[in-house]
N, C-alpha and C positions, 0 to 999 in steps of 0.2 A: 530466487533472488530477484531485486526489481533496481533500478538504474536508481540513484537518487543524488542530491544537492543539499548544499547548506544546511534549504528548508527542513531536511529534514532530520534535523536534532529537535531536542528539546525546544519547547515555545519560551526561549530565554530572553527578556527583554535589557537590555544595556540604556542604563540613566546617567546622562552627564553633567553635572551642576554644579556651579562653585556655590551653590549655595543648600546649606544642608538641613536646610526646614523645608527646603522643595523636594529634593530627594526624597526625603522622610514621606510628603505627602504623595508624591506619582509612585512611588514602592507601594503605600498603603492600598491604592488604587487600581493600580495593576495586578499588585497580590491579588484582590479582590475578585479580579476577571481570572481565576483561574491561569494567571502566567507567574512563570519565577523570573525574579530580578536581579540583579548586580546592578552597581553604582561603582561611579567613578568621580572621584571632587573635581575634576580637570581634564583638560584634553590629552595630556601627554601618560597622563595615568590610565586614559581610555583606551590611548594608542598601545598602552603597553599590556594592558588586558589582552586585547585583541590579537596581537601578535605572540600572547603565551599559550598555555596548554589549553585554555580555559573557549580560547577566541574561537575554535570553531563550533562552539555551542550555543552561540550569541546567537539570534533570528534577527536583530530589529536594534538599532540606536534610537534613542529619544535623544536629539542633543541640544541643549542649552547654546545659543548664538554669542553672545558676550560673554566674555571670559578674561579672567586676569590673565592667566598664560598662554592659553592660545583659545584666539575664537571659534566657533563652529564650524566656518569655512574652511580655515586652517585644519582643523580635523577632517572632515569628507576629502579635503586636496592630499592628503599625506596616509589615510587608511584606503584609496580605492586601488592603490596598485596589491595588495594583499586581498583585500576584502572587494571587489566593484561592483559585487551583486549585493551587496548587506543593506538592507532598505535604513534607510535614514530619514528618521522626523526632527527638526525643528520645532522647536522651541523657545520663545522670545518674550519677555515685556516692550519689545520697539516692535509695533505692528507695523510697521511702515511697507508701501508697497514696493519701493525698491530693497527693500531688506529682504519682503517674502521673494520677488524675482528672481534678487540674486542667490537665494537658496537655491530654491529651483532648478537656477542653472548649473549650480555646482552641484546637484545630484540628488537633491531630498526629496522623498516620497509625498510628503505634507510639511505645513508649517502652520503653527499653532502660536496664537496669543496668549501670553499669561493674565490673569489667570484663564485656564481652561478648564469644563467641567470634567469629573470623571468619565460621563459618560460619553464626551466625544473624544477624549483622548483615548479611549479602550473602542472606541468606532475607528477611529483614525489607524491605530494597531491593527487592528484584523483586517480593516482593506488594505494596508499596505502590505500584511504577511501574505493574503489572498492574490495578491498583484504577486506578489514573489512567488508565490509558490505557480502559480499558472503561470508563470512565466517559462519558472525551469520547467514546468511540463514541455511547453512547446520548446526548448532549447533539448532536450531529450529527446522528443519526437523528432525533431528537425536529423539533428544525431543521427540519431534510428534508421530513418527514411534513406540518410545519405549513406548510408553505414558506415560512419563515423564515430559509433560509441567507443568507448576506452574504456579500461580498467576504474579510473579511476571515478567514471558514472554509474557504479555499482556501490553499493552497500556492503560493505565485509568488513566487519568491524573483531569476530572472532579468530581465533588463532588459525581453526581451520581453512576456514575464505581468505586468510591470506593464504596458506600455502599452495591453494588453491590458482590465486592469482599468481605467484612466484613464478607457477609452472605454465601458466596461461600467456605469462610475458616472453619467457623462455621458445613460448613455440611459436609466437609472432613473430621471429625473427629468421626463421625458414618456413619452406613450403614444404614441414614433414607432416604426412596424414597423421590425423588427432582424432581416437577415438577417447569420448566424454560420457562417463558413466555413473549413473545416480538415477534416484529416484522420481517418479512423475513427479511435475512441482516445483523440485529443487532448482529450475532455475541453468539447465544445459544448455539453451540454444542462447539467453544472456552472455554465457561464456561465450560459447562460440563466435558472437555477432561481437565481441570486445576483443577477440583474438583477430579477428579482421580489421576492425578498425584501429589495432596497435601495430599490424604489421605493414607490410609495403602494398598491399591492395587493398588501403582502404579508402572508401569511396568508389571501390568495382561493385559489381554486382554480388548481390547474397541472397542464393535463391537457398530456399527452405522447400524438403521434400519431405513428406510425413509416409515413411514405408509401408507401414500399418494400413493405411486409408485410404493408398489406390486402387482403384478395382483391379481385381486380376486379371483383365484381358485390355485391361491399359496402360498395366504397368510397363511392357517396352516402349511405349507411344510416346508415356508419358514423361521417361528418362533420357531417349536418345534420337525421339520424333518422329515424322512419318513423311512420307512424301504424296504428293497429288494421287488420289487414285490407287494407293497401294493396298487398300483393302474398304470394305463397303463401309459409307460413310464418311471416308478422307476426301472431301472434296476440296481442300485447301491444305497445302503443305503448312507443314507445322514444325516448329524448331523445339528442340528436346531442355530439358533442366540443364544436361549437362551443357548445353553451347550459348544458352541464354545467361550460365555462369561466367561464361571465357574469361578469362581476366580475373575473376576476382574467387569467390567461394561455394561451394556446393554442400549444404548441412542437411546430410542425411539423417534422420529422425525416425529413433525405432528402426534402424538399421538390423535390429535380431527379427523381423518379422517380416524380411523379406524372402519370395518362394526360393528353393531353391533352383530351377533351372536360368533366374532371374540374376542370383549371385554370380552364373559361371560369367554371362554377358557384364556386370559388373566387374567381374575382376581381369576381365579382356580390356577392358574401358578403360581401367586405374594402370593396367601395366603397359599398355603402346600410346595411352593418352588420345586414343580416338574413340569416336561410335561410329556405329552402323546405324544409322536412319530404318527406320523400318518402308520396304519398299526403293532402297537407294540404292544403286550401282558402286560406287565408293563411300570408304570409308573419312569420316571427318574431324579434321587433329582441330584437338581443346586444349585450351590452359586452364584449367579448374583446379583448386586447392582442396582437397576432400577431408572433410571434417564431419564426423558421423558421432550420435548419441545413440546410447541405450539403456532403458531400466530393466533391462532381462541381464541372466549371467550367461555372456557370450562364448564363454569357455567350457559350460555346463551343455549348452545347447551343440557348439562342436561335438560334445562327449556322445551327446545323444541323436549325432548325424540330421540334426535342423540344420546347422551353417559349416559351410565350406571352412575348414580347415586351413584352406590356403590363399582365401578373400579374409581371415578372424587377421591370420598375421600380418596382409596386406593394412587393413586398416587399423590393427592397434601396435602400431609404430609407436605411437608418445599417448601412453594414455592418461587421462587426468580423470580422477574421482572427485564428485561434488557431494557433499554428505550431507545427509537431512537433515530438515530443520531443529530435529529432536537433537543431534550431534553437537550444534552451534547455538546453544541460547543464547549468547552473545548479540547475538545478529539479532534476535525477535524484536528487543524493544526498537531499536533504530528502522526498523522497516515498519513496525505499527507506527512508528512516529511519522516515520516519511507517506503510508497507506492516509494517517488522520488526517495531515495534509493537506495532501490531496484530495480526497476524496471532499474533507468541508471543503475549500474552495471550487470545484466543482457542483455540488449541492447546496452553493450557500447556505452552512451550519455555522453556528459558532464555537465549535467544538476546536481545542487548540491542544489536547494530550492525555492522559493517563493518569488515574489516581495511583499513589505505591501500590495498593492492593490488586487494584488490575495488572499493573505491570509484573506483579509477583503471580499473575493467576496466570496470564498468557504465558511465562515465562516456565511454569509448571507444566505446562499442558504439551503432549508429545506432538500435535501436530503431522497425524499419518498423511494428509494431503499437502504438506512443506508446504513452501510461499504463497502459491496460488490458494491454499485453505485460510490464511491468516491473510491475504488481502480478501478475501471476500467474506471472514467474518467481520474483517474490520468496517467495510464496505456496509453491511449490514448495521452494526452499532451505528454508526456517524450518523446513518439514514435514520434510525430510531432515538435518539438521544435527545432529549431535549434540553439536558446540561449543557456545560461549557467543555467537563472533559465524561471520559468515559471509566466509568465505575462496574463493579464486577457485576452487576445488576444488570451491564449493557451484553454481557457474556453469559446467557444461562445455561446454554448447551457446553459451554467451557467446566464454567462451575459445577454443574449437574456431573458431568465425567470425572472429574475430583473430588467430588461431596462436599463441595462448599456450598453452607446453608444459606441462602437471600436474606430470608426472615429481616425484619427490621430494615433492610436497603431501599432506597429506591426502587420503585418495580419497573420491570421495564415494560414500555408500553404496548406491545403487543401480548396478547394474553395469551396463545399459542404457539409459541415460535417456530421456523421452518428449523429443518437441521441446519447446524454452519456448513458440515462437509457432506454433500451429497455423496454417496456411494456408489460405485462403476456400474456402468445399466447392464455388465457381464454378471456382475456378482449374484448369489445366488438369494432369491428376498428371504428376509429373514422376520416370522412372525413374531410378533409383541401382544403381550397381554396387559402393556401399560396403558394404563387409565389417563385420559388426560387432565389427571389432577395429578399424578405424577410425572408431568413431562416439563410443567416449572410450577415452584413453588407458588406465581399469581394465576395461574391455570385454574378457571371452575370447571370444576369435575361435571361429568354431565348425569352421570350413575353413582347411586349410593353405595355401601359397601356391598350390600344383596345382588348386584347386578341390576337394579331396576331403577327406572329413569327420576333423577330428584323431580321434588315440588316446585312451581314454579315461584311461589314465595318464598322456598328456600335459597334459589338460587339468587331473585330477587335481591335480597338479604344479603347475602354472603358477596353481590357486586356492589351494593350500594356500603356498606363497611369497607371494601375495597375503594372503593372509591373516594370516602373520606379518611382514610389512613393515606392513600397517595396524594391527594390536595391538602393534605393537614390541616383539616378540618376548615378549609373555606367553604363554605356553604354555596357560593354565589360559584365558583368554579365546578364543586361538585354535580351543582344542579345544569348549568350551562353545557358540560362534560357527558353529562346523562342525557340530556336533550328533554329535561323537561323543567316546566317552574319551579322556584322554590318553594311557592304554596303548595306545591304539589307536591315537596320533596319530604314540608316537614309534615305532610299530611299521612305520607310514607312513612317516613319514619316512627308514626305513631301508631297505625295501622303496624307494623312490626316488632313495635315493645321498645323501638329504640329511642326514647326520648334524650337520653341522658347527653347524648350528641349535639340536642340544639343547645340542650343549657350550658353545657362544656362550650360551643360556639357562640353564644350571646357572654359568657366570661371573658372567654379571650379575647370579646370586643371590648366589653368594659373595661380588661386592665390598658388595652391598649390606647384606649380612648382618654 
């Protein structure tokens, strides 16, 4: 699960205009840019959008200044106690510069003269949703840093992430140990870091300890510290995770993968509330709140004398299960939306959401590496996309795992694609006899059916038909794309029997001409 805001629903744009031959034209316009619109004839109709079921889907007002019933102003002064992040454009035939000021001051993102072209008003749209969306990045991160996040900077839109959070609120109001159990991915130590910042220490400290990943002859050093000199190499005393928590939280991570002689000194540590310094004469009293995840089954591992049986029940006091993204599709498309987001505003793309079809393809797909796999496929599309939104084309290792055919799609611009979910560098490799003309449908095969290596006029061939099936048949792009002239291209083309392509492209000059 990944923290998110406003930004990240739908790229919904809200039009307000008493007049509805304007509406009619910035809906056309907007629709155009790959965003969805609603309208509103007035301002108390916009206010009352905003305030219904509907309002928190909104990204962005376009609003009309002059108004019979309430003007512009009047709107941004009366929606920013509900809404005060919702970027607002302006709108006007009075270009005056005290009119655009006094937008400004009262909170507009831009202000625009009527008439305005299409294309800077869908410019003006995306820098203002790209200001928003980087914005709540850094209001998140700020969060974060402070450990300050809350519940309600999470994403759980399905049944399950609420019952999830019910329980997560429930344990914020004691300091009872929380063992949080789920799958890599799923999004645990989010929990845990929103169960801090709901409770009474939030803004202490949130040290995060990964059990797995410290080495075995530093894992006491590296929990309960060491003193000057207490063994070769400590030339400076050094304070432990647990005491640089005091006060606030300690998120044990892969808590089932810790040795066991390591657990006894842990559950000495959880029940007198002190440690022993490695090297120290006494012992030193902590207030640490112990909050510990695991994707192993800790009660399976007891069975089979890996963990202490009497550290399993010290830590799962209150336990909460976070279930995989396969469990919640609810949740996929609102974290792809909030992933799109982000990630274009970071990469300056103009990528703004989801065809149905993709949203129905990610929404199919099990997703074995949960959130962290679908933020870094999504990562991957934005980077690749050279659309507005992201179509199943921009998914082929998705598609390919569901057998959905490309054929006729946009192709996506990489010819070979990396995997979306890399695989644990534990796992065991696993050989393949696929060809890479089976690894996506725009993939040139490098071997014939025989096993032996194509012609190079075959291949020739088969990228430069690729090439004008993706440019649709622009000759001057295809050739530009290929890197070479188009005296050159049709010289190729005839050199390979394909003539029929120029005369198909000198027609569709003609009709259009």
């Amino acid at each position: 699960m990944r923290e998110g805001t406003r930004k990240n629903m739908a790229q919904t744009i809200l039009i307000v205009d008493d007049d509805p031959v304007q509406r009619r034209l910035l809906e056309a316009a907007i629709t155009r840019s790959g965003m969805t619109v609603v309208t509103a004839p007035g301002g108390q109709p916009a206010l009352d959008l905003l305030s219904g079921p509907r309002g928190d889907q909104i990204s962005l007002m376009l609003l009309d200044l002059v108004m019979p019933d309430m003007d512009g102003l009047q709107v941004m002064e009366k929606m920013r106690g509900q809404h005060p992040e919702l970027p607002v454009i302006v709108l006007t035939a009075k270009g005056g510069i005290d009119s655009a000021v006094e937008a400004m001051r009262a909170g507009a993102s831009d202000f625009l003269v009527k008439p305005a072209s299409p294309e800077r008003i869908t410019v003006s749209i995306r820098n203002a949703l790209k200001i928003g969306t980087l914005t709540g990045e850094v209001t998140r991160l700020k969060k974060k840093t402070e450990n300050r996040l809350v519940f309600d900077d999470l994403i759980a839109t399905s049944g399950e992430m609420k019952q999830v959070i019910r329980l997560g609120q429930r344990a914020a109001q004691s300091n009872i140990p929380i063992l949080i159990e789920g799958e890599s991915g799923a999004g645990k130590e989010l929990i845990a870091r929103a169960i801090q910042g709901s409770s009474e220490r939030a803004g202490k400290p949130f040290i995060t300890v990964n059990c797995g990943a410290i080495p075995e002859n530093l894992i006491e050093s590296i929990l309960f510290g060491h003193e000057k000199g207490s063994f070769t190499g400590a030339s400076d005393k050094h304070l432990g995770k647990f005491q640089e928590a005091d006060g606030g939280t300690l998120f044990l991570d892969e808590i089932g993968e810790l040795r066991l002689d390591m657990q006894v000194k842990l559950l000495r540590a959880l029940q007198e509330g002190e440690v022993d310094p490695v090297g120290s004469k006494r012992p030193v009293k902590v207030d640490v709140r112990i909050v510990s995840a695991t994707n192993r089954d800790l009660a399976e591992r007891v069975r089979e004398g890996l963990f202490r049986e009497d550290l399993y029940y010290r830590l799962n006091v209150f336990p909460i299960f976070v279930p995989p993204l396969r469990q919640r599709h609810e949740d996929v498309p609102a974290l792809a939306r909030h992933f799109i987001a982000r990630f274009a505003a970071e990469e300056n793309k103009a990528v703004t959401g989801l065809t149905p079809e993709a949203t129905d393809l990610i929404e199919r797909f099990t997703w074995p590496g949960n959130v962290r796999q679908l933020e870094n496929t999504i990562f991957r599309a934005v980077v690749l996309c050279d659309g507005t939104v992201l179509d199943v084309c921009d998914f082929p290792q998705i598609a390919s795992a569901l057998g959905v055919e490309l054929q006729g799609r946009r192709p996506n611009p990489m010819m070979a694609p990396a995997p979306a979910y890399a695989p644990s560098l534990h796992a065991p490799m696993q050989h393949s006899h696929v060809t890479p003309a089976h690894a996506s449908p725009y993939a040139l095969a490098a071997m014939d059916g025989g096993g032996h290596m194509r012609k190079l006029e075959d291949v020739e061939s088969e990228m430069i038909r690729l090439a004008i099936s993706h440019y649709e048949g622009h000759m001057s792009e295809v050739a530009r794309r290929l890197g070479i002239g188009r005296s050159t291209l049709y010289r190729k083309l005839k050199d390979l029997g394909l003539e029929q392509h120029i005369e198909e492209s000198e027609e569709a000059k003609r009709a259009a001409g």
